[in-house]
PDB file of the backbone (N, CA, C, O) and the ligand in Angstrom, with CONECT records:
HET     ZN  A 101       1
ATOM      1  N   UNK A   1       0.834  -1.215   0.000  1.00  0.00           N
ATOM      2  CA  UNK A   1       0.000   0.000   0.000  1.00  0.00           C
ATOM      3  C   UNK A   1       0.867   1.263   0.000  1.00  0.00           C
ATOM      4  O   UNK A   1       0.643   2.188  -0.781  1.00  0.00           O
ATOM      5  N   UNK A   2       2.207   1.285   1.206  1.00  0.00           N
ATOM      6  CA  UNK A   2       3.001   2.358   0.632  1.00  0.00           C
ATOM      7  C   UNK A   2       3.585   2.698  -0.437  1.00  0.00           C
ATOM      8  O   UNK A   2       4.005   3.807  -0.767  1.00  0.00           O
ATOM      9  N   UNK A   3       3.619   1.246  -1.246  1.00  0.00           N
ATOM     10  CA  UNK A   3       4.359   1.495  -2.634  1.00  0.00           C
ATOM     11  C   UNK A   3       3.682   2.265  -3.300  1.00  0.00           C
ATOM     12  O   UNK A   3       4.072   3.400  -3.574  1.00  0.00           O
ATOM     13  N   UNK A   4       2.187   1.629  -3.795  1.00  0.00           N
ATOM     14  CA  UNK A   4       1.294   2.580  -3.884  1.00  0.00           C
ATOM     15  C   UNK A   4       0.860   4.010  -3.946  1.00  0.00           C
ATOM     16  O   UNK A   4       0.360   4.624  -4.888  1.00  0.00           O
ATOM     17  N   UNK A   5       1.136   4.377  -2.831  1.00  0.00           N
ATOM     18  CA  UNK A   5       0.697   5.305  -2.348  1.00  0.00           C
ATOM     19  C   UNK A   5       1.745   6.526  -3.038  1.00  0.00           C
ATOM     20  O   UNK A   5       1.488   7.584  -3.614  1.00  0.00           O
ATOM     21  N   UNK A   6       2.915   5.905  -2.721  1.00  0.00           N
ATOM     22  CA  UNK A   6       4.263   6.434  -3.545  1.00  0.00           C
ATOM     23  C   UNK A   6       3.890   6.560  -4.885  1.00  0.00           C
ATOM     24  O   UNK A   6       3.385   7.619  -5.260  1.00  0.00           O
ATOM     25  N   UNK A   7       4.055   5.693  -5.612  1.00  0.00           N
ATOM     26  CA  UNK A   7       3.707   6.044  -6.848  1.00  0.00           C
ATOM     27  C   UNK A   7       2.032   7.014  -7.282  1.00  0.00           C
ATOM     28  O   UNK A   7       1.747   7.414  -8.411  1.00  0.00           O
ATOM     29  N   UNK A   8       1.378   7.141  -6.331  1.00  0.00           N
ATOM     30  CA  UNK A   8       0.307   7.814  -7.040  1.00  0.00           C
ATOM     31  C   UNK A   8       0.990   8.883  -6.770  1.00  0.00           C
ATOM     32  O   UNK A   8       1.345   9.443  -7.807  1.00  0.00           O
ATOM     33  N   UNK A   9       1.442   9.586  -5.498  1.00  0.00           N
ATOM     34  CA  UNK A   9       1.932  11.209  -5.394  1.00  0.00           C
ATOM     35  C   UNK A   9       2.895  11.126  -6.658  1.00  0.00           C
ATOM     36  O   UNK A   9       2.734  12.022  -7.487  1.00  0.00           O
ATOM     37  N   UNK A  10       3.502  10.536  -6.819  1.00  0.00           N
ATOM     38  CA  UNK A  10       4.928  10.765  -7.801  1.00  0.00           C
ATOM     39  C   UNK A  10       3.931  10.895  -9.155  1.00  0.00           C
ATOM     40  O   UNK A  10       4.312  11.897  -9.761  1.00  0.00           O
ATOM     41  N   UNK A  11       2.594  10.153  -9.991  1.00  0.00           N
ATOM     42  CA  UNK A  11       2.240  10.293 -11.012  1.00  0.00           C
ATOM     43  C   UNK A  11       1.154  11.653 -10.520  1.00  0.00           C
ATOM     44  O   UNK A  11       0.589  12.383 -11.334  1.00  0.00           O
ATOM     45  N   UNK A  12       1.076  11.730  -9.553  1.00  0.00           N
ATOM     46  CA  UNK A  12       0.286  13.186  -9.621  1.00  0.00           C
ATOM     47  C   UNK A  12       1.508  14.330  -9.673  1.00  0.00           C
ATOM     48  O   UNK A  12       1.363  15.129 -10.598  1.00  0.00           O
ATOM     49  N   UNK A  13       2.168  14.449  -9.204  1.00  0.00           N
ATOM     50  CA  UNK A  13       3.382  15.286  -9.103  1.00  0.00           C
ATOM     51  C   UNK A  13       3.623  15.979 -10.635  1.00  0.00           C
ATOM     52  O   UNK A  13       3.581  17.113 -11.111  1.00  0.00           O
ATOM     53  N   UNK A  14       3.957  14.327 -11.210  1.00  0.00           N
ATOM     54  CA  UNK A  14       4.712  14.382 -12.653  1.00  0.00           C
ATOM     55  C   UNK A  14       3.848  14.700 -13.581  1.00  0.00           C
ATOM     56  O   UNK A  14       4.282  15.665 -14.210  1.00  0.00           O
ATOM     57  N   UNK A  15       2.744  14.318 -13.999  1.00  0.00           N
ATOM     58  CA  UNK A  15       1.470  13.918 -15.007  1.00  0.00           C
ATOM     59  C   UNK A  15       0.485  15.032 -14.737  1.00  0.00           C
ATOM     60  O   UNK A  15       0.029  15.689 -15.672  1.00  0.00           O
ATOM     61  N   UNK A  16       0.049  15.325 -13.114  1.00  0.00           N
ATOM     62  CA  UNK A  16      -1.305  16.106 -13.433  1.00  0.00           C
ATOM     63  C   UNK A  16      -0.936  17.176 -12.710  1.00  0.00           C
ATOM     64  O   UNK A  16      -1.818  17.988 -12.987  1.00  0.00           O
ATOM     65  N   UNK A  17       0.005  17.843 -11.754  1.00  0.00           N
ATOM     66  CA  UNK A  17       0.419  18.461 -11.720  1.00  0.00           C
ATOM     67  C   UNK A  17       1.289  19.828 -12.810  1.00  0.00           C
ATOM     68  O   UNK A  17       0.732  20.856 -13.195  1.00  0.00           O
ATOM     69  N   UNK A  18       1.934  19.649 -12.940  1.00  0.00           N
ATOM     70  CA  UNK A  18       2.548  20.980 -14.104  1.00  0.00           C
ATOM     71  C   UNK A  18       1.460  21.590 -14.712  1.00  0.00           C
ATOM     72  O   UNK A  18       0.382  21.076 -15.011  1.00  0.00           O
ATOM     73  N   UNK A  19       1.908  22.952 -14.898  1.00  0.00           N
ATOM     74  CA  UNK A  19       0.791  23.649 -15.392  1.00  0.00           C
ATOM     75  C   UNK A  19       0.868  23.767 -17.142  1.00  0.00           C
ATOM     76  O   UNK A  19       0.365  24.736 -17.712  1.00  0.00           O
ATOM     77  N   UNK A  20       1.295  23.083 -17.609  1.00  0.00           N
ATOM     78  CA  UNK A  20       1.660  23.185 -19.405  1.00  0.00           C
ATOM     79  C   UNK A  20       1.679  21.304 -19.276  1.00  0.00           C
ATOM     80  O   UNK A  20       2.609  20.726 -18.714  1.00  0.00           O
ATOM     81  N   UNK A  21       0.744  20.717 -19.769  1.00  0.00           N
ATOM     82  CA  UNK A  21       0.894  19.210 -19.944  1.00  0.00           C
ATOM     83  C   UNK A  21       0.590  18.657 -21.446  1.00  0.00           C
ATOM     84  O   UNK A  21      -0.580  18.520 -21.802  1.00  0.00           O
ATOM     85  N   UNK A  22       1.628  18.355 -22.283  1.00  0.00           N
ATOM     86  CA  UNK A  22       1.838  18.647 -23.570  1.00  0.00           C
ATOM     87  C   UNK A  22       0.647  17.650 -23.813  1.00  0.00           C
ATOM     88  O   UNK A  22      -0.213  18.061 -24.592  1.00  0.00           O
ATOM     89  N   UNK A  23       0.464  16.398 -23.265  1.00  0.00           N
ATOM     90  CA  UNK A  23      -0.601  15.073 -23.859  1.00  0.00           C
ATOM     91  C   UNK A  23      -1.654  15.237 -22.638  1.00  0.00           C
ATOM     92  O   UNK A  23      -2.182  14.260 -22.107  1.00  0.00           O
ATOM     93  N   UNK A  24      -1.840  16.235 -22.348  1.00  0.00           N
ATOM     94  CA  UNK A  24      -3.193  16.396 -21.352  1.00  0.00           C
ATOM     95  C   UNK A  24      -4.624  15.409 -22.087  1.00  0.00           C
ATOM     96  O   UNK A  24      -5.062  15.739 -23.189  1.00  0.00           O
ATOM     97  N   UNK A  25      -5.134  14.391 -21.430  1.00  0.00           N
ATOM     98  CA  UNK A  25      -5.538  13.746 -21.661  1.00  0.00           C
ATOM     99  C   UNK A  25      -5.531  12.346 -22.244  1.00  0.00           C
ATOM    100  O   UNK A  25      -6.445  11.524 -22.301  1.00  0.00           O
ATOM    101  N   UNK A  26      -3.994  12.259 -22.757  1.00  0.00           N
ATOM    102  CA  UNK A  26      -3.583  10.945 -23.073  1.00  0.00           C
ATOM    103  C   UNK A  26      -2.633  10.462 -21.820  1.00  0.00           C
ATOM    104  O   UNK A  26      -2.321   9.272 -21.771  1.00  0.00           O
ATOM    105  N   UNK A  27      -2.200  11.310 -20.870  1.00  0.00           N
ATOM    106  CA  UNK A  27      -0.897  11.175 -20.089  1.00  0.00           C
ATOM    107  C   UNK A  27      -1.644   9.952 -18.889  1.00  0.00           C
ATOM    108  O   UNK A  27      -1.047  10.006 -17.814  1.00  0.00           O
ATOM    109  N   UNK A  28      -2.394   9.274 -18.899  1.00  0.00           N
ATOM    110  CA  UNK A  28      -3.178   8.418 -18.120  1.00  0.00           C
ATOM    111  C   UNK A  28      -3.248   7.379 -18.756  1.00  0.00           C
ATOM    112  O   UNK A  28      -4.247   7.286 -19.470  1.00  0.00           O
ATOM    113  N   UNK A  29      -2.213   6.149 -18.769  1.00  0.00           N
ATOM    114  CA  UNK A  29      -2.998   5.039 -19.680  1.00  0.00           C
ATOM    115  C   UNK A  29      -4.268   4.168 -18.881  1.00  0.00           C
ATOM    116  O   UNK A  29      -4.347   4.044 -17.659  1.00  0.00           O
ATOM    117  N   UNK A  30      -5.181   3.635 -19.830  1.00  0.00           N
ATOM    118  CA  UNK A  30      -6.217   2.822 -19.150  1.00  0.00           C
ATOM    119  C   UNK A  30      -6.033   1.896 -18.330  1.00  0.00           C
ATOM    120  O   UNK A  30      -6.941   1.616 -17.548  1.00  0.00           O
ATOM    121  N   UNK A  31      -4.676   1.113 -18.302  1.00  0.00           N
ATOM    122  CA  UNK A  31      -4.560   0.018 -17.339  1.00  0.00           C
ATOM    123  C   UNK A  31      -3.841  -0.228 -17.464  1.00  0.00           C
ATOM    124  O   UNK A  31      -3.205  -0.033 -18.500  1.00  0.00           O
ATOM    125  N   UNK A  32      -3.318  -1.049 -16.115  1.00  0.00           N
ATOM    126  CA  UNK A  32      -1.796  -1.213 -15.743  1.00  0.00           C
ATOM    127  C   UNK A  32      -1.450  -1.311 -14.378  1.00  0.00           C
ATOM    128  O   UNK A  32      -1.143  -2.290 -13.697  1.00  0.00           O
ATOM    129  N   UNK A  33      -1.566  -0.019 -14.085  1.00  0.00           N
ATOM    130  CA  UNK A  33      -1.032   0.576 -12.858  1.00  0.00           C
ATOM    131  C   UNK A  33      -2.197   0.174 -12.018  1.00  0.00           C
ATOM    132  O   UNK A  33      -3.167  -0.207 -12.672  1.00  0.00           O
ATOM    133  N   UNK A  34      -2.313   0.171 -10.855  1.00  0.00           N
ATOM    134  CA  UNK A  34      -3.719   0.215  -9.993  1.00  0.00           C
ATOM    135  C   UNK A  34      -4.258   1.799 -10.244  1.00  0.00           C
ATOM    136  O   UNK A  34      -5.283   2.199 -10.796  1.00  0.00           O
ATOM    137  N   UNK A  35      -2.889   2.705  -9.464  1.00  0.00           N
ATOM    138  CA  UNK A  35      -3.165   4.522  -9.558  1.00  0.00           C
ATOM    139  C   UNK A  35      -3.711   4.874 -10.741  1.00  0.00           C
ATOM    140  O   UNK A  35      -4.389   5.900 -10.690  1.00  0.00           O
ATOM    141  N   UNK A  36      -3.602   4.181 -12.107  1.00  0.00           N
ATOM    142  CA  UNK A  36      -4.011   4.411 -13.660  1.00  0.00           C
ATOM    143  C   UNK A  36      -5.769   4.449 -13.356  1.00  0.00           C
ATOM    144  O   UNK A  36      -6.582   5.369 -13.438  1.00  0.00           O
ATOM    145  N   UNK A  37      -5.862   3.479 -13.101  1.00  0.00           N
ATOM    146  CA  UNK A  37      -7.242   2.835 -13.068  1.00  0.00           C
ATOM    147  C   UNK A  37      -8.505   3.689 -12.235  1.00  0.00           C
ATOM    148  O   UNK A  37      -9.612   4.052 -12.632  1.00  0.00           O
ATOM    149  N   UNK A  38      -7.671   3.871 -10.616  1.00  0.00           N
ATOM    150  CA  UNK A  38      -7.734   4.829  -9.974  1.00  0.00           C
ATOM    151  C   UNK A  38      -8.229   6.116 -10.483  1.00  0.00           C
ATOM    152  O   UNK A  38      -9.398   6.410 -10.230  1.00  0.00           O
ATOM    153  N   UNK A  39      -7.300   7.143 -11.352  1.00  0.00           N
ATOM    154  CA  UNK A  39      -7.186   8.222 -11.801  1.00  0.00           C
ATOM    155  C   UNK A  39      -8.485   8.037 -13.065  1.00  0.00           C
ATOM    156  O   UNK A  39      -8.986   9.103 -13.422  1.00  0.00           O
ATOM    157  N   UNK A  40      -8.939   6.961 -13.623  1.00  0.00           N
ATOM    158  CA  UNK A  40      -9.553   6.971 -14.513  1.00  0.00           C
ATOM    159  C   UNK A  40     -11.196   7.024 -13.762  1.00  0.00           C
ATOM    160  O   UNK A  40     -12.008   7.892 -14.083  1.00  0.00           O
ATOM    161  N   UNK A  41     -11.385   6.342 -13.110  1.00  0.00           N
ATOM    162  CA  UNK A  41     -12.326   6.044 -11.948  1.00  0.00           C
ATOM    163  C   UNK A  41     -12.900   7.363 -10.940  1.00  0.00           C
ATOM    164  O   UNK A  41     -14.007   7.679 -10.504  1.00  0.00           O
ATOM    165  N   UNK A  42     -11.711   7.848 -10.847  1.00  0.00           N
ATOM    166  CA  UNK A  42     -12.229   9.157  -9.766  1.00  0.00           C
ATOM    167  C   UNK A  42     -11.971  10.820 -10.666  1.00  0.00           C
ATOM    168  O   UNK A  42     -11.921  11.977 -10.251  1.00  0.00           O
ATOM    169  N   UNK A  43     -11.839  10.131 -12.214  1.00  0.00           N
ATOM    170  CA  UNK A  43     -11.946  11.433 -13.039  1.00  0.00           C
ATOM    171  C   UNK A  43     -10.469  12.664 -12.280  1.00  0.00           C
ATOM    172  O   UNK A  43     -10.409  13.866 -12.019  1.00  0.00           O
ATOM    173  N   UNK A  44      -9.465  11.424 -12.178  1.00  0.00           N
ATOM    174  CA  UNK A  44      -8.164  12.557 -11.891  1.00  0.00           C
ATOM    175  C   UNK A  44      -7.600  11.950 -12.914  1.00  0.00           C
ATOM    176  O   UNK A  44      -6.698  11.336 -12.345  1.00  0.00           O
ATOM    177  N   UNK A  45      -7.492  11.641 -14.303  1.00  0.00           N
ATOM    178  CA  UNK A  45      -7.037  11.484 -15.243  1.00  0.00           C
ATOM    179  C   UNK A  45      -5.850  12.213 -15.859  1.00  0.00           C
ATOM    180  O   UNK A  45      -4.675  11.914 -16.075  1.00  0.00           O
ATOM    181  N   UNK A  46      -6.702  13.414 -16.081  1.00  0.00           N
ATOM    182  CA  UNK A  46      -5.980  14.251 -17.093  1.00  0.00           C
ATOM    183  C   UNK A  46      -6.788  15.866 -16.292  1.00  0.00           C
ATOM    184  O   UNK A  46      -7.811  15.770 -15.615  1.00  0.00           O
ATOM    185  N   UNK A  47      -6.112  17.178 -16.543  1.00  0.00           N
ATOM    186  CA  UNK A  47      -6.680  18.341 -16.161  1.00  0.00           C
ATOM    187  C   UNK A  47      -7.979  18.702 -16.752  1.00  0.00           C
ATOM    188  O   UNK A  47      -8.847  19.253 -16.074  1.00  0.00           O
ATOM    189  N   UNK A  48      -8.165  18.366 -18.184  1.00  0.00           N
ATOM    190  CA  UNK A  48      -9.744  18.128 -18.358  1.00  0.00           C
ATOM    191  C   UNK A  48     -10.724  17.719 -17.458  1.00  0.00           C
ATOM    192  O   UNK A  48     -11.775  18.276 -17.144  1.00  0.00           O
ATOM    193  N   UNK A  49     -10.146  16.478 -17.021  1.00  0.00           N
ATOM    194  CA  UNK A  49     -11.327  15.800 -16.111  1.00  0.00           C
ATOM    195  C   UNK A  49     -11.309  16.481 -14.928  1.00  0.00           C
ATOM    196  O   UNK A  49     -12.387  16.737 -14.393  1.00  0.00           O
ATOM    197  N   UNK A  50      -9.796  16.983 -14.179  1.00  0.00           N
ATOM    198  CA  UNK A  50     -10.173  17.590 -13.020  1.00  0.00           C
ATOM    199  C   UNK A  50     -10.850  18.903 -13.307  1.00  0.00           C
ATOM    200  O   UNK A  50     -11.721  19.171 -12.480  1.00  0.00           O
ATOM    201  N   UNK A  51     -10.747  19.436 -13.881  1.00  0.00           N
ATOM    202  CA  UNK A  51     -11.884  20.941 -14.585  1.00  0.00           C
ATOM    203  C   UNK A  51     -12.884  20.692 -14.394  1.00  0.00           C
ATOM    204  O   UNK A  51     -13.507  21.188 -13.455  1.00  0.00           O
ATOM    205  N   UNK A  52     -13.467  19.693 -15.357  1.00  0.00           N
ATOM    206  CA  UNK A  52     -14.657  19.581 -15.847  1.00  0.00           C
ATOM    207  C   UNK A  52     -15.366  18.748 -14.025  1.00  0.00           C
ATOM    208  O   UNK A  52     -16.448  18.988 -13.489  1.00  0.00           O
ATOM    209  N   UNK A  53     -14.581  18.080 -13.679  1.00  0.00           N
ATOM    210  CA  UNK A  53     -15.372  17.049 -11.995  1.00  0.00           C
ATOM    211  C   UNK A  53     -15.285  18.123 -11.041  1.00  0.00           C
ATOM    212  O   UNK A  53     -16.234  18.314 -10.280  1.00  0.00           O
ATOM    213  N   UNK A  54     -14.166  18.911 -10.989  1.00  0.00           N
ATOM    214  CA  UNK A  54     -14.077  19.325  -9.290  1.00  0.00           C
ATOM    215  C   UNK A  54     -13.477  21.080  -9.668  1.00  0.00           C
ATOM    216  O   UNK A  54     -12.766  21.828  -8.997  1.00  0.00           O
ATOM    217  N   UNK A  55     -14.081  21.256 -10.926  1.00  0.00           N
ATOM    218  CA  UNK A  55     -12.986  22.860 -11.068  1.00  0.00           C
ATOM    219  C   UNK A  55     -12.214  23.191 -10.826  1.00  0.00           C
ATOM    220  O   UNK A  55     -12.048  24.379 -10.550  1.00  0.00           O
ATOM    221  N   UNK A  56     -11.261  22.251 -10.796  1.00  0.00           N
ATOM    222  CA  UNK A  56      -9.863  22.852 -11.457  1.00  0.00           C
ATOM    223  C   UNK A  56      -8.981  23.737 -12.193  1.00  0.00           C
ATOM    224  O   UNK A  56      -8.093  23.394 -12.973  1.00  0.00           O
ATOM    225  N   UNK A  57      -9.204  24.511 -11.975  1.00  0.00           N
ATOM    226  CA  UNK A  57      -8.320  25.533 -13.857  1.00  0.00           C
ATOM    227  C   UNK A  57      -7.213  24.962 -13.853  1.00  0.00           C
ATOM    228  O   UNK A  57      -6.452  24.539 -12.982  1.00  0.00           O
ATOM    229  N   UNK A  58      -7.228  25.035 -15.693  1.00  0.00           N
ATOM    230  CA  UNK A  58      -6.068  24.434 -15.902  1.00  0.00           C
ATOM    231  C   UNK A  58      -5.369  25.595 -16.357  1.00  0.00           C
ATOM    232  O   UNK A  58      -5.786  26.751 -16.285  1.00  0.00           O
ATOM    233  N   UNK A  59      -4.038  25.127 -16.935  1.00  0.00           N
ATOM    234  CA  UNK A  59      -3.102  26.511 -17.189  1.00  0.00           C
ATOM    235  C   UNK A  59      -2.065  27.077 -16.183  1.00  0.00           C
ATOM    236  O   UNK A  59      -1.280  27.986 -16.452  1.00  0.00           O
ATOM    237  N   UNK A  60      -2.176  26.255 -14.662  1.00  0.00           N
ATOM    238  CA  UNK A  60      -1.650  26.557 -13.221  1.00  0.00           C
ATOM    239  C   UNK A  60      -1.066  25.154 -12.636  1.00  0.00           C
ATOM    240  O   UNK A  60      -1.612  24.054 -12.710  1.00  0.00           O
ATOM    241  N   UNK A  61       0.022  25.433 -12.115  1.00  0.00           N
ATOM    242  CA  UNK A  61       0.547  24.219 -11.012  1.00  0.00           C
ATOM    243  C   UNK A  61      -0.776  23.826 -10.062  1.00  0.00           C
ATOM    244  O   UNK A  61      -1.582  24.614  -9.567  1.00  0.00           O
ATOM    245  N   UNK A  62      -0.751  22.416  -9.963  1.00  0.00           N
ATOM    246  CA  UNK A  62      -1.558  22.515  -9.094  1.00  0.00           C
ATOM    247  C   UNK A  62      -1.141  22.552  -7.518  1.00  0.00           C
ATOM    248  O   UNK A  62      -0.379  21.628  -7.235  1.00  0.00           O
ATOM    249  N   UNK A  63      -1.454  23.370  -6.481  1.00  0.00           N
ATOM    250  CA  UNK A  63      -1.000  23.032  -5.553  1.00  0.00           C
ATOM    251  C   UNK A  63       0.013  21.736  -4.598  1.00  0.00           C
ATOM    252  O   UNK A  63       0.271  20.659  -5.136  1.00  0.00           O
ATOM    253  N   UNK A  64       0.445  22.031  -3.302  1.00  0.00           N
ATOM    254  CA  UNK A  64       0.620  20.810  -2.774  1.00  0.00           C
ATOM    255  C   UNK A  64      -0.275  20.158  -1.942  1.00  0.00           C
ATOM    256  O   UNK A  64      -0.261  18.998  -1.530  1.00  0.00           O
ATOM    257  N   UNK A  65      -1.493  21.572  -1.643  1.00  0.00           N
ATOM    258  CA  UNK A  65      -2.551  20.722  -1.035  1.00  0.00           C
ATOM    259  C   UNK A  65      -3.330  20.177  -1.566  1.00  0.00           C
ATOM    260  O   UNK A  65      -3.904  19.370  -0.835  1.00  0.00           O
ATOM    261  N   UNK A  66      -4.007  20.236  -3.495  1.00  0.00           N
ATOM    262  CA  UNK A  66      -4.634  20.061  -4.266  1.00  0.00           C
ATOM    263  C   UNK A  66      -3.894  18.261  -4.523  1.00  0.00           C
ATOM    264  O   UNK A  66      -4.625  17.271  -4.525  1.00  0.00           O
ATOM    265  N   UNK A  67      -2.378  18.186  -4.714  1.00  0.00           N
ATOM    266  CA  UNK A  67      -1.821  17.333  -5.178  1.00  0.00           C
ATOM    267  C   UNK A  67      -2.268  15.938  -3.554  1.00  0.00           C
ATOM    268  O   UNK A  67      -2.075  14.760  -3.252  1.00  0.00           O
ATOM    269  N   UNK A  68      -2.778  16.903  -3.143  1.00  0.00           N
ATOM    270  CA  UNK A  68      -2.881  15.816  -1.492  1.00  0.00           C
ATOM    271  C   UNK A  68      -3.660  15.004  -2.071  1.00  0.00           C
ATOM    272  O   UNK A  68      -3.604  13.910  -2.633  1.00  0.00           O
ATOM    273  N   UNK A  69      -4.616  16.013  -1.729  1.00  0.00           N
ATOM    274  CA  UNK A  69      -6.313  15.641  -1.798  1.00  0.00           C
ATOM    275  C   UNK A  69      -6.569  14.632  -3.206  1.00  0.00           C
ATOM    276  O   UNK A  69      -7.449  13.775  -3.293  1.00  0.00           O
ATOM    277  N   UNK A  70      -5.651  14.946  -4.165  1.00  0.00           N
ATOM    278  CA  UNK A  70      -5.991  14.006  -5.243  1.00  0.00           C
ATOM    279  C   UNK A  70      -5.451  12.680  -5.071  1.00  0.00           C
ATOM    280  O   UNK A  70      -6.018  11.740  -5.627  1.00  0.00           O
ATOM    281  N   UNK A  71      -4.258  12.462  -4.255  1.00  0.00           N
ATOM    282  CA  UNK A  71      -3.431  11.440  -3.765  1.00  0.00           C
ATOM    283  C   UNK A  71      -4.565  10.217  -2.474  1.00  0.00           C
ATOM    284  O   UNK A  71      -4.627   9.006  -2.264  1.00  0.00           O
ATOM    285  N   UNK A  72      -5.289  11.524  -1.904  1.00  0.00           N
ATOM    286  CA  UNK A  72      -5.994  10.444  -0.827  1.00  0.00           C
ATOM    287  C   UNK A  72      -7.293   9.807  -1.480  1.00  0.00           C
ATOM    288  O   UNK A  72      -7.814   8.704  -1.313  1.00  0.00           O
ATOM    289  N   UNK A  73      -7.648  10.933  -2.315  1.00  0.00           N
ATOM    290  CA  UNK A  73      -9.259  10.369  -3.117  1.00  0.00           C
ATOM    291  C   UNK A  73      -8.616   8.803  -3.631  1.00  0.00           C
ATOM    292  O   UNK A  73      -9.147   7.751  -3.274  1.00  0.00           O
ATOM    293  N   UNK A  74      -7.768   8.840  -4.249  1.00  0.00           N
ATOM    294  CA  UNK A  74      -7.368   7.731  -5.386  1.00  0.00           C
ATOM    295  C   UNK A  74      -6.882   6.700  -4.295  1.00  0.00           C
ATOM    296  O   UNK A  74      -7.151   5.574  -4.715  1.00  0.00           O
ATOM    297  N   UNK A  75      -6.336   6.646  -3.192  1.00  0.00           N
ATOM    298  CA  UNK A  75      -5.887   5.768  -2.235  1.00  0.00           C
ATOM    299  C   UNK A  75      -6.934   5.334  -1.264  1.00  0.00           C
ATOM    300  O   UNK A  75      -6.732   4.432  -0.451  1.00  0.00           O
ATOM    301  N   UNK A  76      -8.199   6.074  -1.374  1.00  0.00           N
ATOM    302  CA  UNK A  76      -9.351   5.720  -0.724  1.00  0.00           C
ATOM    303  C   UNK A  76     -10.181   4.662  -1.834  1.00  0.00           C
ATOM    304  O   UNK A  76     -10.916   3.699  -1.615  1.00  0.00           O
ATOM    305  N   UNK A  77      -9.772   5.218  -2.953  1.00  0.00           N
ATOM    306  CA  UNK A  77     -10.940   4.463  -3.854  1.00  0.00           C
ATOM    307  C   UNK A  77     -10.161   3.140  -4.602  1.00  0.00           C
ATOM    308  O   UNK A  77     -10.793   2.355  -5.309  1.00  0.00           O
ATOM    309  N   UNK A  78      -8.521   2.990  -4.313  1.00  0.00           N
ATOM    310  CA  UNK A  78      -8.028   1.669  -4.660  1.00  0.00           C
ATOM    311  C   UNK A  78      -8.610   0.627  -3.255  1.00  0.00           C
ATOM    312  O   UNK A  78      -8.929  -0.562  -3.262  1.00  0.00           O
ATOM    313  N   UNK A  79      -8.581   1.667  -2.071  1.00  0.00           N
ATOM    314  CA  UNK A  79      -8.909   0.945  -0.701  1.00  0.00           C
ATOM    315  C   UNK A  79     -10.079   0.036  -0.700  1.00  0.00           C
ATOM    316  O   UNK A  79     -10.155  -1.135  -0.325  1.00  0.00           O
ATOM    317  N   UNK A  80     -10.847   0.713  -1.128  1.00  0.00           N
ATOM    318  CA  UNK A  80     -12.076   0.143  -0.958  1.00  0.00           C
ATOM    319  C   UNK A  80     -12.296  -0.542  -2.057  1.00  0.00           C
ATOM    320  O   UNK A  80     -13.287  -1.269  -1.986  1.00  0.00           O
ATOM    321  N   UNK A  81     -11.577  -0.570  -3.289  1.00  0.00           N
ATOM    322  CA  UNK A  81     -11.579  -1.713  -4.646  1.00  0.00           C
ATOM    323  C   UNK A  81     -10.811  -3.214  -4.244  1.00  0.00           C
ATOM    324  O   UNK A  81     -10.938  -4.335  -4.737  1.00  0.00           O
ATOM    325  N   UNK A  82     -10.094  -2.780  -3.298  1.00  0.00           N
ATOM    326  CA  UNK A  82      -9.071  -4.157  -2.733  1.00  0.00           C
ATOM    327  C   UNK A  82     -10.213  -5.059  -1.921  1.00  0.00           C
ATOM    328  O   UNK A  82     -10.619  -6.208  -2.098  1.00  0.00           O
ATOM    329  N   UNK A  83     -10.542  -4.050  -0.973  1.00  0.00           N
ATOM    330  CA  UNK A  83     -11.992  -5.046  -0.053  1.00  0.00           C
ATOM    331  C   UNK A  83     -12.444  -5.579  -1.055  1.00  0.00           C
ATOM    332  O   UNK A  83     -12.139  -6.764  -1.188  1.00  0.00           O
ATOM    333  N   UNK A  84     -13.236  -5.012  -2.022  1.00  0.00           N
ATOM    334  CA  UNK A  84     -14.024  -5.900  -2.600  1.00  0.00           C
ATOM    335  C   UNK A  84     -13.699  -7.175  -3.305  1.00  0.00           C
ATOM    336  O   UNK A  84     -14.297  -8.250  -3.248  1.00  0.00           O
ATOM    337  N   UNK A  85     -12.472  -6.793  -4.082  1.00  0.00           N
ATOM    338  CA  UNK A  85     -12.259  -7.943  -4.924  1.00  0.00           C
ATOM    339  C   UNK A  85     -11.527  -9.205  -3.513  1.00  0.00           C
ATOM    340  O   UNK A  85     -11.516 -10.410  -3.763  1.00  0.00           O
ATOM    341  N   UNK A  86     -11.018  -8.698  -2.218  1.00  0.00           N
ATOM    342  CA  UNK A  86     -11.230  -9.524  -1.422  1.00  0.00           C
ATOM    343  C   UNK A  86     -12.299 -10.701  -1.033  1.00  0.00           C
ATOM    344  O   UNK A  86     -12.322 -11.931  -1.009  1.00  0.00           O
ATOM    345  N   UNK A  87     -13.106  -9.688  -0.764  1.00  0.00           N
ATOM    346  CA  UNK A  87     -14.250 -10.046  -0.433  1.00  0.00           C
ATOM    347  C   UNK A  87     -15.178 -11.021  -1.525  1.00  0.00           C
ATOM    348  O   UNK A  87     -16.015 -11.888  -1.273  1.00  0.00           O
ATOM    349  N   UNK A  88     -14.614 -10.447  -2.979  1.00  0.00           N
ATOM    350  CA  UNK A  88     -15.559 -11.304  -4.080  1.00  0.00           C
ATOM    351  C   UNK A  88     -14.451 -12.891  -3.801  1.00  0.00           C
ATOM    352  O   UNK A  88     -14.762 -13.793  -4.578  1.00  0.00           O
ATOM    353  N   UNK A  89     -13.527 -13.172  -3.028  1.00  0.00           N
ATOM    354  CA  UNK A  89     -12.745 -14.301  -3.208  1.00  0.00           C
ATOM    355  C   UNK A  89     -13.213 -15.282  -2.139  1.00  0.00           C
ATOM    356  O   UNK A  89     -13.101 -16.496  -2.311  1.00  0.00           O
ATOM    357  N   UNK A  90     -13.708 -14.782  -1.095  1.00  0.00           N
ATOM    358  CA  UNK A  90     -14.281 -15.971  -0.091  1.00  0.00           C
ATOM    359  C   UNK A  90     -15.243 -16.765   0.017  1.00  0.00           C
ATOM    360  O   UNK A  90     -15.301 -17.538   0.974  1.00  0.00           O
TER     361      UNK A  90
HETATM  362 ZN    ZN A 101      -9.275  12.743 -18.284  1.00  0.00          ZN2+
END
């Protein structure tokens, strides 16, 4: 889960963070990663999606408290994807 957790700040950092993101909207592949899947799921994809879900402007760094909050949404919503597919195993 810390690995995790690591890598989502580091792909929010790198990917949806900066305020100039040359493949804004491709910079998310569909699958792979858990955080990918994540980001696709809770519409932290690409700065489009955060615009268009939670108003975002794009064109700006995003914060380090913005970069939080996008880090815990996506670590809450792999959380509760792990229970389940747990749970679908017993
Ligand atoms: Zn998107």
């Amino acid at each position: 889960m810390d690995t995790i957790q690591c890598h989502a700040e580091d792909f929010v950092r790198t990917r949806l963070a900066p305020a100039v993101i040359p493949n804004d909207g491709k910079q998310t592949p569909m699958r792979g990663h858990p955080v990918f899947i994540a980001q696709h799921a809770c519409a932290c994809c690409c700065r489009g999606c955060l615009n268009k879900w939670y108003h975002v402007s794009q064109g700006r760094k995003l914060t380090e408290n913005e970069q939080e909050r996008i880090v815990k949404l996506l670590m809450a919503w792999i959380k509760r994807q792990m229970k389940n597919n747990a749970a679908g195993k017993e």
